[in-house]
N, C-alpha and C positions, 0 to 999 in steps of 0.2 A: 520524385519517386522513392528518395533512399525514405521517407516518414511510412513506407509502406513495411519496413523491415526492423524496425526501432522496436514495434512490438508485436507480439502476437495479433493475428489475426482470428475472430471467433465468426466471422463467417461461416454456413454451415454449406459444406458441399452439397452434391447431389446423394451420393448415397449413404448421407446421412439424413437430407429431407426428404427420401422415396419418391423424386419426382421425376422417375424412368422407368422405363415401359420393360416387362420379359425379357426383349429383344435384345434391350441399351444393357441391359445385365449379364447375357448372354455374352454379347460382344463386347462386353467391360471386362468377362472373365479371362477370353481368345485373347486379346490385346496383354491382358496383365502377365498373359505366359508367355507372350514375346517381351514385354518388357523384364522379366524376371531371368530371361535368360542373359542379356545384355546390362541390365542394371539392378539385377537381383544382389540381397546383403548375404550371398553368401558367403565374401571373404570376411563383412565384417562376423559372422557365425563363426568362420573357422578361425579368425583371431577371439574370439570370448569363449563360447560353447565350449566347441572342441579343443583347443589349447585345453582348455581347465578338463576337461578329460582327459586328457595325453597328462599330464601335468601329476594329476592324483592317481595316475592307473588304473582308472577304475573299468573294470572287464564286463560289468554290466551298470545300464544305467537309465534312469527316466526322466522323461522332459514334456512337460505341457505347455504347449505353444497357445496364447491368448490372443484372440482375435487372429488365428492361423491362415484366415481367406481360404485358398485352395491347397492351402497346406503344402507348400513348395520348400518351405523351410524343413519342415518335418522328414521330405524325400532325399533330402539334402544329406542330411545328420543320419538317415537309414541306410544310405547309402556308402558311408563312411562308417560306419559301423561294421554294416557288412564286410567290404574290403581288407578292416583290422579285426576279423573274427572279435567282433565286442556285441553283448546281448543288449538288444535294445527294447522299450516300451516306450511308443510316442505318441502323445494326444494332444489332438488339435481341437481347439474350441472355440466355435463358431456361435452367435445368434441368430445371424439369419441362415434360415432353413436350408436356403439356397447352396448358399457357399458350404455348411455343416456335409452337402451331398456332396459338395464338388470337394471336399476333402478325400473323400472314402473314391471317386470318380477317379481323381488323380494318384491313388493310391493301391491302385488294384493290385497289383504284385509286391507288395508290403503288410502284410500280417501283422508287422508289430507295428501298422499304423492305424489309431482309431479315432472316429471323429464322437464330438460330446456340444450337445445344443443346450448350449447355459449361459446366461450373464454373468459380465467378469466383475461387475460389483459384485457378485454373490459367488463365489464359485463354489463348487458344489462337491467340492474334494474335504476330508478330514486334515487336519493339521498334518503338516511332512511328508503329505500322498506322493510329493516327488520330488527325486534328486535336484533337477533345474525347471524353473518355470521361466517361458520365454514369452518377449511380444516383439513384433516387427511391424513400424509404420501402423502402428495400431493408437499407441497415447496422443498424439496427434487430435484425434478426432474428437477430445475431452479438453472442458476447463480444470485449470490448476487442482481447485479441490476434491473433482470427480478423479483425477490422475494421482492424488496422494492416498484417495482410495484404493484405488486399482491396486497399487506398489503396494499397498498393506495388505492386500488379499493374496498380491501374488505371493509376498513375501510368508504368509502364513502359511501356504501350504507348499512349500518351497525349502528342504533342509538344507540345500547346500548354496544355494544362487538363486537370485535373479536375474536378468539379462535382456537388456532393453536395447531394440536397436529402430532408432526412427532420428527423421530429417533434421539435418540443422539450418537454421532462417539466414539465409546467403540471397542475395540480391542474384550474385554471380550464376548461382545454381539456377534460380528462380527464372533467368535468361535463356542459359541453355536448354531448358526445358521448354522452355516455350519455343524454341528452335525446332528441339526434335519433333515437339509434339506432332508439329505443322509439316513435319516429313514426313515422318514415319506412321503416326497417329489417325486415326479415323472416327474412333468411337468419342461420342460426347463428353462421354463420367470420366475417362480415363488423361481426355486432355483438358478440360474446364478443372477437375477434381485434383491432379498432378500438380497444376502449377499453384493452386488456391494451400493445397498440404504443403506445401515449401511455405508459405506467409503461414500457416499456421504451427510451424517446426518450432524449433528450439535453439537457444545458447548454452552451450556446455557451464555457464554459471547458473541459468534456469533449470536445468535437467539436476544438477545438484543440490538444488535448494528443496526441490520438488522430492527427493529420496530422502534430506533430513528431516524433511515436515512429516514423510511418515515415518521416522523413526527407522530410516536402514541407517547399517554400521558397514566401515568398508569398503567407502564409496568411490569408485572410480569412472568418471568421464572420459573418453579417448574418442579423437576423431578418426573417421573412417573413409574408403574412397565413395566416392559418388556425392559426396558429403550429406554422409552419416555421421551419427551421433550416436555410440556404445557406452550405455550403462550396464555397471556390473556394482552389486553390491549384498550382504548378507542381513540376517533381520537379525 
């Protein structure tokens, strides 16, 4: 089984071959907000994100979350904001339709959160539109060269950071997961898709190679719990 983790896996999940019903998406979203409470990145957010705002003082600040899902990172960072009276603008950007609503859904008593239906090959911001551009458990779902684009787009419209936080390819993790799933779990996409995104994660020497092919400066890899994988880096 270990030739299952030597290299990336390009298998494609389910929600990236749309082959689940309303219903499986519905109950993929319910499941993901239990799972986000329990194994959500948001400590690794508050060690990147936030540190680097406490860090520079900055009293106001903007962050585009890519491929944001339901936008739980964004609630996250507004939240913490609020608490340190600091002025926030948060946007999460979604392509499928679905998830773009269920940003704005789970955001209803947040004003400075907005959702934006766009491709992250293309995004649709002018150069420096914002302070940090963020992804979580998002590059995963792309091969190498689609992913050195991403980083270049994010990094274009990004003055101060980028901030990448997705899976690292551990056997170890890829086990536990498959434990929880079969307890805890119900929905199809969320336990088929779980354990299949762990083979298709990363090694903190792959995630670096990946940020100098498009040309970031400043690169740092740090492991995180759950076993995450935090990049930080500048254009």
């Amino acid at each position: 089984m270990l030739w299952k983790f030597r290299r990336r896996s390009y298998e494609l999940e389910h929600l990236d071959k749309g082959d689940y019903t309303a219903d499986e998406y519905e109950g993929c979203l319910a499941e993901l907000r239990f799972i986000n409470r329990f194994l959500g990145d948001q400590k690794a957010l508050y060690s990147s994100l936030i540190e680097d705002i406490k860090r520079e003082n900055l009293q106001e600040f903007t962050v585009l979350d890519v491929g944001a899902g339901s936008g739980y990172l964004l609630k996250v960072t507004a939240e913490w904001a609020r608490e340190n009276k600091k002025q926030a603008k948060l946007v999460g950007l979604e392509l499928n339709e679905r998830a773009a609503r269920a940003i704005l859904e789970e955001s209803r008593n947040f004003d400075e959160i907005e959702a934006v239906r766009a491709d992250a090959m293309r995004l649709p911001f002018c150069d420096d539109a914002f302070d940090y551009v963020i992804c979580s458990l998002f590059i995963h779902h792309f091969r190498e060269e689609e992913i050195t684009w991403i980083f270049s787009e994010m990094a274009r419209v990004a003055s101060r950071k980028i901030i990448v936080i997705d899976l690292e390819r551990n056997r170890i993790a890829y086990y536990l997961y498959l434990a929880f799933s079969r307890i805890f779990l119900r929905n199809r996409l969320v336990r088929e898709d779980g354990a299949l995104s762990i083979r298709r994660g990363f090694l903190k020497t792959e995630l670096e190679k990946l940020a100098e092919q498009a040309n970031l400066k400043r690169i740092e890899v740090k492991n995180s719990s759950a076993f995450r994988l935090v990049l930080s880096a500048e254009k």
